[in-house]
C-alpha positions in Angstrom: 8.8 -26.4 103.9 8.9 -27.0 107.6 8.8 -29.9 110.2 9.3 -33.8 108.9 12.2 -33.8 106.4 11.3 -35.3 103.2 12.6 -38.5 102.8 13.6 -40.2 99.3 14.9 -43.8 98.6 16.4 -45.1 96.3 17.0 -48.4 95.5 18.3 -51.0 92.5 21.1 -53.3 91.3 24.6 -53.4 92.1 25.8 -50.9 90.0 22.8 -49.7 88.3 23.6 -46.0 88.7 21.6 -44.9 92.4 24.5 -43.4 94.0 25.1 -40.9 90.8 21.3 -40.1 90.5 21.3 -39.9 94.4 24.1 -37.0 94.2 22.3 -35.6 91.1 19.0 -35.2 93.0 21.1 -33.3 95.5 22.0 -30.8 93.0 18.6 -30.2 91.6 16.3 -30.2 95.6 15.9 -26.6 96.5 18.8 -26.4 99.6 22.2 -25.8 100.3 23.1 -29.1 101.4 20.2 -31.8 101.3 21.1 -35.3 103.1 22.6 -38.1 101.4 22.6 -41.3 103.5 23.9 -44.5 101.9 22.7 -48.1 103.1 26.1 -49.2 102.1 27.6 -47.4 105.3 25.4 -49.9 107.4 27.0 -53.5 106.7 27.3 -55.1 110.0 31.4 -54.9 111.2 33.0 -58.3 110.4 36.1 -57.4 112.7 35.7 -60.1 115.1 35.9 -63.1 112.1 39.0 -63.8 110.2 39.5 -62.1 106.7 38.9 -65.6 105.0 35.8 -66.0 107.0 35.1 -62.4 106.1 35.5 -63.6 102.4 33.1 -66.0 102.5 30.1 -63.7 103.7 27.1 -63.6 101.7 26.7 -59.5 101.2 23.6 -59.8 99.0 21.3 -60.2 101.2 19.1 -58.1 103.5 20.7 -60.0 106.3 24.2 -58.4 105.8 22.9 -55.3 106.7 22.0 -53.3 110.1 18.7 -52.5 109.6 18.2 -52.0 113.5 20.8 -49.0 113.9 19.9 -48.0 110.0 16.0 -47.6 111.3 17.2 -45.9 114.0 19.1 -43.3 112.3 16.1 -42.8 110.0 14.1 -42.0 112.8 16.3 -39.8 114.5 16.8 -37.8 111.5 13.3 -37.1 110.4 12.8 -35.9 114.5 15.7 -33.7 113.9 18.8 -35.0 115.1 21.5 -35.7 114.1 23.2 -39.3 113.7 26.8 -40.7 113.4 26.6 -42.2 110.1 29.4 -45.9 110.1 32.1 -45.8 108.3 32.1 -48.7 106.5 35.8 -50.2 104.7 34.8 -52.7 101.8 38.4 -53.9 101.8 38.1 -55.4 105.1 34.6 -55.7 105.6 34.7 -53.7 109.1 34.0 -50.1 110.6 36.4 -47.6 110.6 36.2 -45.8 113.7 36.1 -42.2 112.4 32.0 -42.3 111.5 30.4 -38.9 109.7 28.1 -36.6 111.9 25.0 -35.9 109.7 22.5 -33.4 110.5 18.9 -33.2 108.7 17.8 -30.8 106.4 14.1 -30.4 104.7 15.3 -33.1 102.2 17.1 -36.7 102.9 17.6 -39.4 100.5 18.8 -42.6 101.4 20.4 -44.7 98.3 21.3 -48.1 98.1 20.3 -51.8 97.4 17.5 -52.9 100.0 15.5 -49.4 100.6 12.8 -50.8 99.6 12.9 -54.3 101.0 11.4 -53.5 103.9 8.6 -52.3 104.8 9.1 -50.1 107.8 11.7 -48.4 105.7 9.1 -47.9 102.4 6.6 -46.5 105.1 9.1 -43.5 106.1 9.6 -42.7 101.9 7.8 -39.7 100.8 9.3 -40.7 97.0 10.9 -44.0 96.5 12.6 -44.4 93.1 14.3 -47.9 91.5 17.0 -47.3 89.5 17.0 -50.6 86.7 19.4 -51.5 84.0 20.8 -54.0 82.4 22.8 -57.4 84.0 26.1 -57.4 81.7 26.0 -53.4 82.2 26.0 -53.6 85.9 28.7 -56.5 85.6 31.1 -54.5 83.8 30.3 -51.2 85.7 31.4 -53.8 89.0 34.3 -55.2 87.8 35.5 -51.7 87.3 34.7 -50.3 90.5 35.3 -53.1 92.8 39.4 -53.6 90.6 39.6 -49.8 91.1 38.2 -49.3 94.5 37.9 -51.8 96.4 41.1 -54.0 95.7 39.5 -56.9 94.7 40.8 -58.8 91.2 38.3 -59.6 88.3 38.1 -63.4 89.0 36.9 -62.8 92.4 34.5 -60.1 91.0 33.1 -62.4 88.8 33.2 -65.5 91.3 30.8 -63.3 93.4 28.9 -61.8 90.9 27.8 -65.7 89.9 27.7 -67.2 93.1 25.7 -64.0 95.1 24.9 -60.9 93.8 23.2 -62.3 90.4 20.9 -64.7 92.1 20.1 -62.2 95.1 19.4 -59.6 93.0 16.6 -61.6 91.1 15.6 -63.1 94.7 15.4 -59.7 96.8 15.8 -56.7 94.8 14.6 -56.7 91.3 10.8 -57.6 93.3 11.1 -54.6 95.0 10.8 -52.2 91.7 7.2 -53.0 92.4 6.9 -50.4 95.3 8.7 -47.3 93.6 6.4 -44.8 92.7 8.9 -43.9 89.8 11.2 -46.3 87.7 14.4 -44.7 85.5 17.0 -46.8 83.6 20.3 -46.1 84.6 21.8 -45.7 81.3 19.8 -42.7 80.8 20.8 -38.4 81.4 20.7 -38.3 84.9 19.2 -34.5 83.7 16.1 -36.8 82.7 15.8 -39.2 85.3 16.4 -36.4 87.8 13.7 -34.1 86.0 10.6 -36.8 86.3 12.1 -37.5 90.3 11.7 -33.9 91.1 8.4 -33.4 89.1 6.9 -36.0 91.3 8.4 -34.0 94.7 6.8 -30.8 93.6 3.7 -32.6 92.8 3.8 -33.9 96.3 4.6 -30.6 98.4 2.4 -28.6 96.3 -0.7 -31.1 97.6 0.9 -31.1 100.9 1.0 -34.1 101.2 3.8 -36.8 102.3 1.8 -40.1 101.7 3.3 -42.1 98.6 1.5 -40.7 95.7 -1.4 -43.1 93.7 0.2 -42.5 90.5 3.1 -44.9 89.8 5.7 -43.1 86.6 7.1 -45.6 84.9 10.1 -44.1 82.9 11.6 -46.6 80.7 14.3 -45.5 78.0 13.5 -44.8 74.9 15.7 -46.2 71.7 18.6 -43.9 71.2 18.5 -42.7 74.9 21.5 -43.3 76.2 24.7 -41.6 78.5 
């Protein structure tokens, strides 16, 4: 495969499992070293408020993101350059100034909440996936990574999970499931979900074609499927 990388996205829940499947895909494409973007890296730099105010941000929503310099990247990388990629720090909300150099490949996937929100994003996707699961599952999968990772405590995990991440899930990003051409549950073998993503990318180059594919695969777990 030559010329336009392939693009895949990847989107779902907090903590529904995209950036494990998004690093299992890059296993399975055919390449020494496909391109994993994440939207996370793209959260706009809160440097110039004070932590409190920084606190009190809304991270949820679209908004909080930079989609201008995240398009932009995009489009540089399916020309064939290269991009500096953010830094982001969660713990203080603000960019770190040693950012990652990323060069293309044939194959880039870009993981995280909002990739398919909007639409001049889902318009670069050759495959766009959702990743869906449970609400107490990505809870408690959240109050272990942001206690672990990100310094935070569990009342303030749960504060925010109530107050911001719930309701803008059900506002912005549970709609967008609609768009994927393939759905897998995040409690299921990545092996599995992996399997049905890649099925529909060989489908695709074999026809030679990059246009999102008429057939939507909806991949819901069966009983007894599980980790």
């Amino acid at each position: 495969m030559s010329g336009r990388p392939y693009i895949i996205g990847i989107a779902g829940p907090s903590c529904s499992g995209k950036s494990g499947l998004a690093k299992a895909l890059v296993d399975q494409l055919p390449e020494t070293d496909p391109l994993l973007v994440s939207l996370d890296s793209y959260y706009h730099d809160l440097s110039s408020l004070h932590p409190a105010e920084r606190e009190k941000r809304n991270f949820d929503r679209p908004e909080a993101l930079d989609l201008n310099l995240f398009k932009n990247h995009l489009q540089v990388l399916i020309s064939g350059g290269k991009i500096s990629e953010p830094n982001y720090d969660f713990a203080t909300h603000t960019r770190l100034p040693q950012s990652k150099r990323l060069s293309p490949g044939n194959f880039v996937i870009i993981e995280g909440l909002f990739v398919l929100h909007w639409k001049e994003i889902r318009d670069l996707l050759c495959t766009s996936v959702f990743v869906t699961l449970h609400d107490h599952i990505c809870l408690s999968r959240r109050l272990d990574r942001d206690t672990k990772e990100r310094g935070r405590t569990p009342e303030s995990v749960m504060a925010q999970y109530a107050e911001t991440v719930r309701p803008m899930n059900e506002k912005y990003i549970l709609p967008t499931k609609t768009f994927a051409d393939i759905v897998v549950n995040g409690e299921d073998l990545l092996e599995r979900s992996t399997a049905i993503i890649m099925a529909h990318i060989s489908s695709a180059i074999d026809h030679n074609s990059f246009n999102r594919q008429s057939t939507i695969i909806n991949h819901q777990s069966k009983p007894g499927d599980g980790k």
